[in-house]
C-alpha positions as CSV (number, residue, x, y, z in Angstrom):
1,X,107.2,103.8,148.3
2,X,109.1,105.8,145.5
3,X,107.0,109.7,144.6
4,X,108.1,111.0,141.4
5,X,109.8,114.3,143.8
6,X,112.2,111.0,145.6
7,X,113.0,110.6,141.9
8,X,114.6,114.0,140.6
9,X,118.0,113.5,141.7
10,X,117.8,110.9,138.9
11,X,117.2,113.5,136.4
12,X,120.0,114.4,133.9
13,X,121.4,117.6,134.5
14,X,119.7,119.7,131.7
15,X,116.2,118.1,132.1
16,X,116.5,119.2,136.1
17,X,116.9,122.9,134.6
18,X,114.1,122.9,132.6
19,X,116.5,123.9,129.6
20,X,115.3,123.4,125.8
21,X,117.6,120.4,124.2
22,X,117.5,118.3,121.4
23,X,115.2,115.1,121.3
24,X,118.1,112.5,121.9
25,X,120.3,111.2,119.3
26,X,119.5,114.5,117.1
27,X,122.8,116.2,117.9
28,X,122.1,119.7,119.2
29,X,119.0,122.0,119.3
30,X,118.5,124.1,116.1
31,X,119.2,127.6,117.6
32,X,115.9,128.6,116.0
33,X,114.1,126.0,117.5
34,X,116.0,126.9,121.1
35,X,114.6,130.5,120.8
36,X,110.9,129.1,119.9
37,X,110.9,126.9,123.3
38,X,112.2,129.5,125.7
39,X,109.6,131.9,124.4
40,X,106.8,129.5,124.4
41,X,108.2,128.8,128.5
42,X,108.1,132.2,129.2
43,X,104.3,132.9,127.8
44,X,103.2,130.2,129.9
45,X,105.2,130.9,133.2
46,X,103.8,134.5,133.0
47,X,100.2,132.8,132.2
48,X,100.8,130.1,135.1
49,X,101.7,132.7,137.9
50,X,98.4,134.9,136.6
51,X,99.7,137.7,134.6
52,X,97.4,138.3,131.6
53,X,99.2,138.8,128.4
54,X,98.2,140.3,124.8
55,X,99.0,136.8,122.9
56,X,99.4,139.1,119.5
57,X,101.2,141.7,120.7
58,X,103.6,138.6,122.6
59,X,104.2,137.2,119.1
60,X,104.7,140.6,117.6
61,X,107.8,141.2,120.0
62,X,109.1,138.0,118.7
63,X,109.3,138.6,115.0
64,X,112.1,136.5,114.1
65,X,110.3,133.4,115.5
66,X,107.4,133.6,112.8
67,X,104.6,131.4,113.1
68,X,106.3,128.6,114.6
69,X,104.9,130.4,118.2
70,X,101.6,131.5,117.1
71,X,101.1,127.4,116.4
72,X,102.6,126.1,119.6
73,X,100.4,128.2,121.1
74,X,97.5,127.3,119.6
75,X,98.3,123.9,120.6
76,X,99.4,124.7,124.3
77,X,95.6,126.3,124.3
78,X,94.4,123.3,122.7
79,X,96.0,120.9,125.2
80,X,94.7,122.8,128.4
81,X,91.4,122.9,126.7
82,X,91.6,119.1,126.8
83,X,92.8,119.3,130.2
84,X,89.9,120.4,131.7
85,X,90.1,123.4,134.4
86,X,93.4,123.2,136.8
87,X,92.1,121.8,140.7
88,X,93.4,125.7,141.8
89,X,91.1,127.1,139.7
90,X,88.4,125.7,140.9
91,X,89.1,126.0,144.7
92,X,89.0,129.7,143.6
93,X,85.2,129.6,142.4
């Protein structure tokens, strides 16, 4: 029986990296759009390993990225929210 970890060696190289790229066929990733995406990854890996973050002041230090990251995060909240509490969360309580 195949698990999805037997299957990363068929992952293309910049999927396997967990590096921002354009949806396919779009040519490549607005630089803009790069920038939004690798800020977005950071917030959550510093939310996922427990560090608790000022979201404001977060988007503050990334002026240049506008609201773009205000509204993915809003939806990143809204997704989790839909999600339901994470199975190591509630091993904790």
């Amino acid at each position: 029986m195949t698990t999805p970890n037997d299957r990363s060696d068929e992952l293309p190289d910049d999927l396997s990296r967990n590096e921002p790229r354009a949806a396919e066929g779009t040519g490549p990733a607005d630089p803009l759009e790069v920038e939004v995406q690798k800020a977005l990854a950071d917030y959550m890996n510093k939310c996922d390993s427990g560090e608790v973050l000022d979201r404001k002041e977060f988007i503050r230090q990334h002026p240049e990225l506008g609201g773009e990251l205000a509204d993915l995060l809003s939806v990143a909240d809204w997704i989790e929210d839909l999600a339901g509490p994470r199975v190591a969360d509630l091993a904790k309580s």
